[in-house]
N, C-alpha and C positions, 0 to 999 in steps of 0.2 A: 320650780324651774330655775328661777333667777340662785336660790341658793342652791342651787347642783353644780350652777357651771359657777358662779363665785367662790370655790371652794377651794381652792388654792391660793384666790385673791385674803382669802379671811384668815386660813391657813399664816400666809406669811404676814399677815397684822399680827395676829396673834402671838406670835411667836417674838416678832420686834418689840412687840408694848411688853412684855416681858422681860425680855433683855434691858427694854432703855429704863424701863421702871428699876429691877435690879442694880443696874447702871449708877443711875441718878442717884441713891439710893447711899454708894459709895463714894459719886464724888460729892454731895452734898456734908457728909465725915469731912472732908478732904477739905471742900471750900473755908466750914467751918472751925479750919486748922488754920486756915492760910488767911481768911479775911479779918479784920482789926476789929470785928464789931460784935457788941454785946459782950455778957461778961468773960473773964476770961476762960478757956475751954479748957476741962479736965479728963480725963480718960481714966478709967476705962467709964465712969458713971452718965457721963452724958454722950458718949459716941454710940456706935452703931455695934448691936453683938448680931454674931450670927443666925440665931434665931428668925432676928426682925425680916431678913430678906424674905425666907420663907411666911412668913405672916403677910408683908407687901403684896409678893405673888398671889399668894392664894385672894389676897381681898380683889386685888387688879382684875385680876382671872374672874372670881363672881360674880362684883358689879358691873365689870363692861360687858358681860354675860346678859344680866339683869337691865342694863339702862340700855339693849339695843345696838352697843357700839362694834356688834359684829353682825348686826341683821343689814343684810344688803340693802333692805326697803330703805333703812337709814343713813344710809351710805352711796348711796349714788352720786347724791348731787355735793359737789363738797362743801358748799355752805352748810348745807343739812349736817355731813360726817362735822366740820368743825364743831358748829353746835353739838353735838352729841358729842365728842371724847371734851370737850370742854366741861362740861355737867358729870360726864362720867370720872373724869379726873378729881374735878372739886367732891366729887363727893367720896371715892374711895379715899383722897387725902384724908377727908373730914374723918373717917370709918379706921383711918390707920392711925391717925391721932387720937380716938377714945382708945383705940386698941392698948396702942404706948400708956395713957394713961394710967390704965389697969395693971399690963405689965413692967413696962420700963418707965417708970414715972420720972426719974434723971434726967433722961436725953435731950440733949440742948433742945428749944422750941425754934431756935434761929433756923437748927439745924435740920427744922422737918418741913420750914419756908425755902429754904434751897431746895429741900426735896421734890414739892411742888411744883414747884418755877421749872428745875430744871425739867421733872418728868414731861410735863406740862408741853413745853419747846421740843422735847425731843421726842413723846409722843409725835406730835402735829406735821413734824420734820419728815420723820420716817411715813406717817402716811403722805403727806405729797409723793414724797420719793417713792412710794409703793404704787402710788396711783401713774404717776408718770410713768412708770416701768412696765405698767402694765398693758396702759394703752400704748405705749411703742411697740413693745414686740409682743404683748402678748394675744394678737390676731395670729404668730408663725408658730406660739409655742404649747398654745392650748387646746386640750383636744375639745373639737368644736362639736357641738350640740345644733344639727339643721334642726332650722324652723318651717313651718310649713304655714302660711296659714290662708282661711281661706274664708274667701271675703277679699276684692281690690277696691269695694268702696273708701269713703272719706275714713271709716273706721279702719279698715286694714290696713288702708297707707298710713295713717298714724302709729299703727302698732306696730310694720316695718321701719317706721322711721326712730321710734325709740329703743327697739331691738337693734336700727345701724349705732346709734350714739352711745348704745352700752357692749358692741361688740368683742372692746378688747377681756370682756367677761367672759367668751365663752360662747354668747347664742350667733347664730351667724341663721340668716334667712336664706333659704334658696329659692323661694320665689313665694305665686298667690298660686290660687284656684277660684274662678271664677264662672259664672253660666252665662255671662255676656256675653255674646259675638264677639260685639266690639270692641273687648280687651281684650283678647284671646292671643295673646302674640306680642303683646304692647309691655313697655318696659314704664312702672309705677313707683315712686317713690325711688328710683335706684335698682327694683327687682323686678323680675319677667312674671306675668300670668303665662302660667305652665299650662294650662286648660279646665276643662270643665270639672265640679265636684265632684261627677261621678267619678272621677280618672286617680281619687285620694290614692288609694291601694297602690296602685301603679308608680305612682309618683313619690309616695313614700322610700316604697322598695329600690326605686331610681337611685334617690337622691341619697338617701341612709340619712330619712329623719327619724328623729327623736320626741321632737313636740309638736302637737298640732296644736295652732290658736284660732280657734273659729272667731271671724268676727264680720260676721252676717245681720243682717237688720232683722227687727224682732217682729215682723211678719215672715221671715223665712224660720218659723220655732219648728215647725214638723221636718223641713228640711237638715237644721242640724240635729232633732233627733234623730233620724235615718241613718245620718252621717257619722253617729258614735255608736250608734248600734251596730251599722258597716264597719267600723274600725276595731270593733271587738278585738278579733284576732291579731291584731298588729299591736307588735311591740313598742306602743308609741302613747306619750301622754301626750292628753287632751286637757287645754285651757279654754274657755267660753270669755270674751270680753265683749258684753251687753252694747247693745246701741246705745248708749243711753249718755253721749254727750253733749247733744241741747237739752237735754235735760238736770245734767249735774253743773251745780255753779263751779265748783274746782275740784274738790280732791271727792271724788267718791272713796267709801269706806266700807269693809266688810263686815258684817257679826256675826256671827252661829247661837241661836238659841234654841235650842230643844231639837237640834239635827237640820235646821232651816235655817239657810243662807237668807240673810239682810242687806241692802245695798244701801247706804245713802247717801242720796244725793245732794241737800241741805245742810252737811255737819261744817262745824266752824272749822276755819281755814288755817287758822294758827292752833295750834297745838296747847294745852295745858302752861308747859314753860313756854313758849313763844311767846303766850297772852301778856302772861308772868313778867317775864325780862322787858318785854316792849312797855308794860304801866309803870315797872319802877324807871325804866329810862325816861322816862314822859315825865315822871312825877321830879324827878331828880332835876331834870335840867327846864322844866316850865318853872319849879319852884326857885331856882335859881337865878332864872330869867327875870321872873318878875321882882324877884330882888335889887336885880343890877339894873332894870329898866325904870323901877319907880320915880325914880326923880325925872327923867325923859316923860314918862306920861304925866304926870304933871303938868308941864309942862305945858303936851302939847294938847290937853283938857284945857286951859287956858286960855289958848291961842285959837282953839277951836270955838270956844264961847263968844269972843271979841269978836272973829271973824264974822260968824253968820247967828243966826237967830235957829234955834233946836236944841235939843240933847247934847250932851256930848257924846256919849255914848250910843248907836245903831245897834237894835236889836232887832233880829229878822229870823222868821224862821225857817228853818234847814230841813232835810232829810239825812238824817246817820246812820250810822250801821243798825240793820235788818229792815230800811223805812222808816227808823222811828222817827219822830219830829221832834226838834229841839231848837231854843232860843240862842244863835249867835251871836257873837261880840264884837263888835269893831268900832272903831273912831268913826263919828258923822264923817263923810265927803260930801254929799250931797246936799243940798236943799232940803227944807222941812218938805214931808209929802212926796218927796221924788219919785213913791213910788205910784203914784196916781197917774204921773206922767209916761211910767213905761210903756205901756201899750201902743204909746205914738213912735217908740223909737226899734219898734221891736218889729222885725223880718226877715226874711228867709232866703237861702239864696238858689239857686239856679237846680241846684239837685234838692229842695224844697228842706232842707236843715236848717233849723230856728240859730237866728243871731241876734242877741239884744245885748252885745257889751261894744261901744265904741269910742273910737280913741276921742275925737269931739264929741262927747257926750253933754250936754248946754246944762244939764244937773249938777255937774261938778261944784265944788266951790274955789276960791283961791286955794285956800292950805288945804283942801283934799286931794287935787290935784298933786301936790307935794306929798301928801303923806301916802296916794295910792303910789308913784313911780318910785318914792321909797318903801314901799310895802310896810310904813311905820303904823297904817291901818288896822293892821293885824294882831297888832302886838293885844290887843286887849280877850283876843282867843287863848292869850296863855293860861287866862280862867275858863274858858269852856276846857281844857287838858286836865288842871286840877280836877273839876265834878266830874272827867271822864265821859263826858260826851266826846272829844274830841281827843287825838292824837296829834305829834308835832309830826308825824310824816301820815301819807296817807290820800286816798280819793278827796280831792276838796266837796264839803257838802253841798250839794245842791239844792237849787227851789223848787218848791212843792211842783208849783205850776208846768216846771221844764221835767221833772221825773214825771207825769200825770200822760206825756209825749213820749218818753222813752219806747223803747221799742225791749222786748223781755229780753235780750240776752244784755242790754247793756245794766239790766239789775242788777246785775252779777257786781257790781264795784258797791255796792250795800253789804256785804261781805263782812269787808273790816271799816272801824273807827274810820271817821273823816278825819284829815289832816290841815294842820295850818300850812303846810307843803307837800310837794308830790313829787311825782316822777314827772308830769307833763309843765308841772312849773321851771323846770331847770332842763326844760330840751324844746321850750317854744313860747310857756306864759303865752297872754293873751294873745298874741299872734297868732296863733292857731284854731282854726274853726271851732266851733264848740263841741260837733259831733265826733271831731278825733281825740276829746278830754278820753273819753269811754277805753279808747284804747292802749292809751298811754297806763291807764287807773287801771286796768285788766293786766297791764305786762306786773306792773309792780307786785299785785296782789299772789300774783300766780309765783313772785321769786322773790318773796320778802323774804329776808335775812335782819338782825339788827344793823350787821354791817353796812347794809344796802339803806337804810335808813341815814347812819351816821356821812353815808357816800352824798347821798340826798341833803342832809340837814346843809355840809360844808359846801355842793355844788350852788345850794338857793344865796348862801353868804355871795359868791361871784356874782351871780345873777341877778341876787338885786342891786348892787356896787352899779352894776355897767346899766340898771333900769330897761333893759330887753322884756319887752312887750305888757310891762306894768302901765294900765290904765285905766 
């Protein structure tokens, strides 16, 4: 479905990633003429022969073939299409340069770094510009594909509401079908319940649909088989989307093994390269971190000692990704034993949601104080990031005690790694109930990006400058 009515949209990528690849291809010759760098440039041995374009294409053509950067699934969201022709770029570069090697082993190497950079920018360019062009006009210019579906529960509004947000592709909804009375006429999500499922046939033929999407809860299974047995004779494909959203933590996935569809609900959230990119970013700048920070913790290992009587060091245990339990890291603030004391300070408020962090909390010490409203606390988690328990963005972990209270959908932030920051630390920190941590941890998860991380890492740098709700 999605790749029938994207078919023009992939059409005109495809055809630009070729040109700007060809493109780049020449002015990178051109730059490598014109800029002063590297040795000096001789022709015809290190420039560009005509063969090579053809070699580029074809490789261009393959891997973005191969790595998905024409599969709409990958291409929706643009954070997703960026990562994708980013990976698919690096690696047909990589695949054009063994290529050279074999054949054109001469050709400047300056000259195959401007090739990249440029394809690279001017790929990215032309998809924005393809993506913006298409959602402006392309609801007047594309021949649309109705959708029908039927089901106006929580499921079917949802599945109207992501058919509205990808409409300049092609699907356009013309309404539900419904056996409730009392939606029979009611405008949901944006679209009208046309009437009851018996009325499919009718409504089809009305409207001049194309696809049906049942999405019926999984005690009506006899009713939608009835329903595609009925629709036999009509010219119409049929999509089935499962109830099965309190059940999936985010991305459900499909598999075919031996002619039997697999749904799961369980599978990791990030992707192979996502896992990939997010541990070398972690490992990159935690190691780095604790480079530039050493002398600082030092420091304030010292001043922690003097101050009060304990460790310096607070090791407490957490919940991380999947539940597992693991030892974290932080500067003492507290008191030796503080944590014998919490049970006194711990309570709930009016809608019965556990709070046990406060801003007078009588545990504190002098310098923890100072080191919690500077979040200098933390800094000794840049070693739980190294062993990979932890992540520098991410759900902060939680105590056993308060997951044991959880309610099942908010497991769903066990997902991915815990973070030394989040999304709910840099749009409220401690100011914020405990029980809306869940939902801030749930936005992030569901539109993690590296970008979205690095947006995160720079917005926590303001946030702890100005000490908003650090306590």
């Amino acid at each position: 479905m999605l790749r029938r009515s994207s078919a023009r949209y992939i059409l005109a990528l495809y055809i630009s990633d070729v040109i700007v690849t060809v493109s780049s291809l020449y002015l990178a010759e051109s730059l490598r003429k014109i800029l002063p760098y590297g040795r000096p440039f001789e022709l015809p041995g290190g420039g560009v022969y005509p063969p090579m374009y053809l070699i580029a294409a074809l490789i261009w053509s393959v891997l973005f073939i191969l790595l998905s950067a024409y599969d709409a699934k990958h291409i929706l969201r643009t954070m997703d299409e960026i990562q994708t022709v980013v990976a698919a770029v690096a690696v047909s570069a990589l695949t054009f340069g063994g290529a050279l090697f074999f054949s054109y082993r001469a050709v400047s190497r300056l000259l195959v770094i401007y090739f990249f950079i440029l394809d690279l920018c001017g790929i990215l360019v032309l998809r924005v510009f393809w993506r913006m062009v298409f959602k402006s006009l392309g609801r007047k210019r594309a021949p649309h594909q109705g959708v029908l579906i039927v089901g106006a529960g929580d499921v079917g509004r949802e599945v109207a509401r992501v058919f509205s947000d990808h409409g300049w592709m092609g699907l356009q909804v013309v309404g539900y079908l419904d056996d409730d009375p009392e939606k029979q006429g009611e405008i949901l999500a944006g679209y009208p319940v046309l009437g009851p499922v018996e009325k499919a046939g009718n409504v089809i033929r009305e409207h001049e649909v194309s696809e049906v999407v049942i999405a019926l809860p999984l005690r009506a299974h006899r009713e939608q088989a009835n329903l595609v047995v009925n629709l036999y004779d009509l010219n119409v494909n049929i999509k089935v989307v499962p109830d099965l959203m309190p059940l999936a933590y985010f991305k459900t996935t499909i598999e075919e093994l031996g002619g039997l569809p697999f749904v799961g609900l369980r599978d990791p959230v990030l992707d192979v390269i996502q896992r990939a990119v997010k541990r070398i970013f972690d490992l990159a700048v935690s190691s780095i971190g604790l480079v530039v920070a050493s002398p600082l913790m030092a420091l304030l290992a010292l001043i922690i000692k003097l101050d009060s009587p304990g460790p310096v060091i607070f090791k407490q245990e957490r919940v991380g990704e999947g539940g597992r339990i693991f030892e974290m890291y932080k500067f003492r603030t507290m008191v030796q034993d503080a944590e014998k004391l919490l049970p006194k300070l711990m309570e709930h408020d009016p809608e019965g949601h556990l709070i046990y962090k406060h801003k007078d909390d009588p545990r504190i010490t002098r310098i923890g104080r100072f080191l919690r409203r500077s979040s200098l606390d933390e800094l000794p988690q840049l070693f739980n990031v190294l062993k990979g328990e932890m992540s520098l963005v991410g759900p902060r972990p939680e105590l056993p005690f308060v997951v044991e209270m959880y309610e099942p959908w908010q497991r769903k932030r066990f997902a991915v790694r815990p973070g030394i920051t989040g999304w709910w630390q840099v749009t409220g920190r401690g100011d914020k109930p405990q029980h809306l941590h869940t939902d801030d941890d749930l936005y992030y998860i569901a539109h993690y990006s590296l970008l979205l991380d690095m947006q995160i890492l720079w917005k926590t740098v303001g946030t702890v400058l100005k000490g908003k709700g650090a306590y």
